[in-house]
C-alpha positions in Angstrom: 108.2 137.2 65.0 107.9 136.0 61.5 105.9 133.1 60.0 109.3 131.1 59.6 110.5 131.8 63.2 107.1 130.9 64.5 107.5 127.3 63.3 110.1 125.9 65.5 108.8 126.8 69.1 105.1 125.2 68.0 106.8 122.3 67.0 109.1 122.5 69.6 106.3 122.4 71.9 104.4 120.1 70.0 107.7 117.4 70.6 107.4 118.0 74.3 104.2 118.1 75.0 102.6 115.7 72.2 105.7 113.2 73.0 104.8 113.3 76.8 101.3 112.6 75.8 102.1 109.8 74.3 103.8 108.4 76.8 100.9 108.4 79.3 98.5 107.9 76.5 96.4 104.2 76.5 98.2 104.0 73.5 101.3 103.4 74.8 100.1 101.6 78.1 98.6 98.9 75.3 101.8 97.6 73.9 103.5 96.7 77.2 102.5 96.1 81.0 102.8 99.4 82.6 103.8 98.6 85.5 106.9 96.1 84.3 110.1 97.7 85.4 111.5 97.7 82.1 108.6 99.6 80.5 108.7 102.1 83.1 112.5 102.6 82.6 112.4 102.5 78.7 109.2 105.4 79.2 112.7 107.2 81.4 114.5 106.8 78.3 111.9 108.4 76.4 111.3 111.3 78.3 115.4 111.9 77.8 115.2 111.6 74.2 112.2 114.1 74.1 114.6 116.7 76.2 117.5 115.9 73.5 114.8 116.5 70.8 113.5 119.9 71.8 117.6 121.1 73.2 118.4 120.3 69.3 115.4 122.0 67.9 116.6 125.1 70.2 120.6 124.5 69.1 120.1 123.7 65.9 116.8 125.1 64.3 116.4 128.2 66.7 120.1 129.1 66.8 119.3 130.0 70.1 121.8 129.1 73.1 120.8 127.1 76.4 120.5 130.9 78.3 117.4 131.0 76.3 115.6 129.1 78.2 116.8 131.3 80.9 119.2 128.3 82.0 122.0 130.4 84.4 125.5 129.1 84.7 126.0 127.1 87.9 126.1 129.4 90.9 125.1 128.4 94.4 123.0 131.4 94.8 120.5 129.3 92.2 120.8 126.2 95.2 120.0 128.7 97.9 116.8 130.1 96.3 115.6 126.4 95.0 116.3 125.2 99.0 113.9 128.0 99.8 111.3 127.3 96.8 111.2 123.6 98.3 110.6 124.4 101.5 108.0 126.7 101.0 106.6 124.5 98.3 106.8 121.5 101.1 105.4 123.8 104.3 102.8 126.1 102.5 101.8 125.5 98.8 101.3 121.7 99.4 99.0 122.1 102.3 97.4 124.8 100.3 96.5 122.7 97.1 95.5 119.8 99.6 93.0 122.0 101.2 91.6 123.1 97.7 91.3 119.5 96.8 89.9 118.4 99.5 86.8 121.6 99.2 86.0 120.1 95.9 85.9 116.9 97.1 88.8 115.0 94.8 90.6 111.8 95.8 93.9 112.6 96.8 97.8 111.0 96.0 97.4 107.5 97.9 96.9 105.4 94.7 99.4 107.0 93.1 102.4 107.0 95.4 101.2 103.5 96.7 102.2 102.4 92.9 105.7 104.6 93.1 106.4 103.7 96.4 106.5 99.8 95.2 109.1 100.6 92.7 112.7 99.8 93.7 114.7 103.0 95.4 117.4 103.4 92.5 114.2 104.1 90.0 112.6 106.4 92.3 116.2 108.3 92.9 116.5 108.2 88.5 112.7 109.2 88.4 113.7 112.2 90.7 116.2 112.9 88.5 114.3 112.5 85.4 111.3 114.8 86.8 113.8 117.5 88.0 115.5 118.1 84.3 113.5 117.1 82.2 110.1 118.1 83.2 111.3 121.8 84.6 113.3 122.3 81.1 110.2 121.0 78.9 107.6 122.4 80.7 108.8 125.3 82.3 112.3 126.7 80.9 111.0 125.8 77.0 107.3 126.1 77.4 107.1 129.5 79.2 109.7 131.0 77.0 108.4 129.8 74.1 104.8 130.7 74.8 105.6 134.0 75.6 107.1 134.4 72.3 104.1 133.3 70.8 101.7 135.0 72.4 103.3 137.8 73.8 102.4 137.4 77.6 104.4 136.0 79.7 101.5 135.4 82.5 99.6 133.5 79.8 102.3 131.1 78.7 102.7 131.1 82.5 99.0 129.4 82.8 99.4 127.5 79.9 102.2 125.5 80.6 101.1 124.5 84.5 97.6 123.8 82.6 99.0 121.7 80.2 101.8 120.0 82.5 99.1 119.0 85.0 96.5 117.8 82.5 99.5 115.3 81.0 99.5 113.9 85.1 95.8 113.1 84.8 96.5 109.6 83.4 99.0 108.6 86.0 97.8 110.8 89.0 94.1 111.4 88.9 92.3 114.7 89.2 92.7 115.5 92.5 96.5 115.6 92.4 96.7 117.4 89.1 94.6 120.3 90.4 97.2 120.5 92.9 99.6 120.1 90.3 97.9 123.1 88.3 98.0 125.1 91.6 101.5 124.5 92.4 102.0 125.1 88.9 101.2 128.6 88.4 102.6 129.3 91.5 106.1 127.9 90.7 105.5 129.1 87.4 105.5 132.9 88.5 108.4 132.2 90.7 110.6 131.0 87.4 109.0 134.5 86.0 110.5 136.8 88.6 113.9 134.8 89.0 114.1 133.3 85.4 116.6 130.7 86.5 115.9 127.3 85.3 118.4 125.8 87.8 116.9 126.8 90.6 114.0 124.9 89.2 115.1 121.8 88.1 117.0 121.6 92.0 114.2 122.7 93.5 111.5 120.6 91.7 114.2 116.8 92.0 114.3 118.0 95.9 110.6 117.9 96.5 110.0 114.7 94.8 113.1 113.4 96.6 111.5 114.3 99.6 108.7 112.5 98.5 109.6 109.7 97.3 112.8 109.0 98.4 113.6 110.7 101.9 110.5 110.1 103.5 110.3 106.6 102.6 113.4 105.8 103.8 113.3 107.3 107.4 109.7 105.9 107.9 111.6 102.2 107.3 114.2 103.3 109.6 111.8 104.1 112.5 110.0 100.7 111.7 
């Protein structure tokens, strides 16, 4: 790769992940209540333009198509395996990571979800949403392609981006979920290596949060 060629993924990823860090920075969290409704939906807004930013830097500067970042057409073969990602993610990687955190003595997710669980249902389902496109396609479908360019190693850009991705939830999550995160992370990430379908990650990733923060929820009030 050229000097030329070089420039759009760093800045690519600079967009994404520089963008995203502004979003969670203090900076940011100064000019508005954080946890006012509307700042957390305009920060939603944000997140989408940051997604349109990098797709056009791809389109546009790259001349590179979607399938690039190894997004598949639609076929239900892509729902089957991210049904199966989730489940495992849900049964065995999360009570792995938990474990881990809980050896090195780190607070766990209670602060955090008891602030998402006070937000209204229809911007939990949108943040699901939100997390499931956006996040997968930023951090995993661009970074781990793009890295890989870069650097030439796939298992490195593999690290990197499930580093940098769970450093960007320290803000918001603390440390003891973002090791998790970084756990989960490289394990997902290698996933996305072997099947290199970004569907399958974006569908599994909006199903576990769902779970999460939407299904579990919702039975637990129905059982009250």
């Amino acid at each position: 790769m050229d000097g030329w060629k070089r420039v759009a993924p760093v800045v690519g990823l600079l967009v994404a992940w520089g963008g995203t860090a502004l979003l969670v920075s203090p900076v940011a969290r100064s000019l508005s209540d954080p946890s006012s409704i509307v700042a957390k939906c305009l920060g939603q807004v944000a997140l989408w333009l940051l997604l349109a930013a990098v797709v056009g830097i791809v389109v546009l500067w790259e001349k590179q198509p979607l399938a690039s970042l190894w997004l598949r057409p639609f076929h239900w073969q892509s729902v089957a395996w991210a049904g199966l990602l989730a489940l495992a993610s849900i049964l065995f990687l999360f009570p792995v990571t938990e474990w881990v955190r809980k050896a090195v003595g780190l607070p766990g997710y209670t602060a955090g979800m008891e602030k998402a669980l006070a937000l209204p249902i229809w911007f939990r389902v949108a943040a699901v949403v939100t997390a499931g496109v956006v996040e997968e396609t930023l951090f995993r479908g661009y970074a781990v392609t793009r890295l890989a360019r870069l650097t030439g190693s796939l298992w490195l850009a593999a690290v990197l981006s499930a580093s940098v991705f769970a450093a960007l939830h320290l803000p918001i999550w603390g440390a003891g979920p973002s090791l998790a995160f970084l756990i989960g992370g490289v394990a997902t990430t290698a996933f996305f290596i072997w099947r290199r379908d970004l569907l399958t990650m974006i569908v599994a990733h909006a199903a576990i949060d769902a779970w999460a923060l939407v299904v579990t929820p919702l039975y637990s009030e129905w059982w009250k």
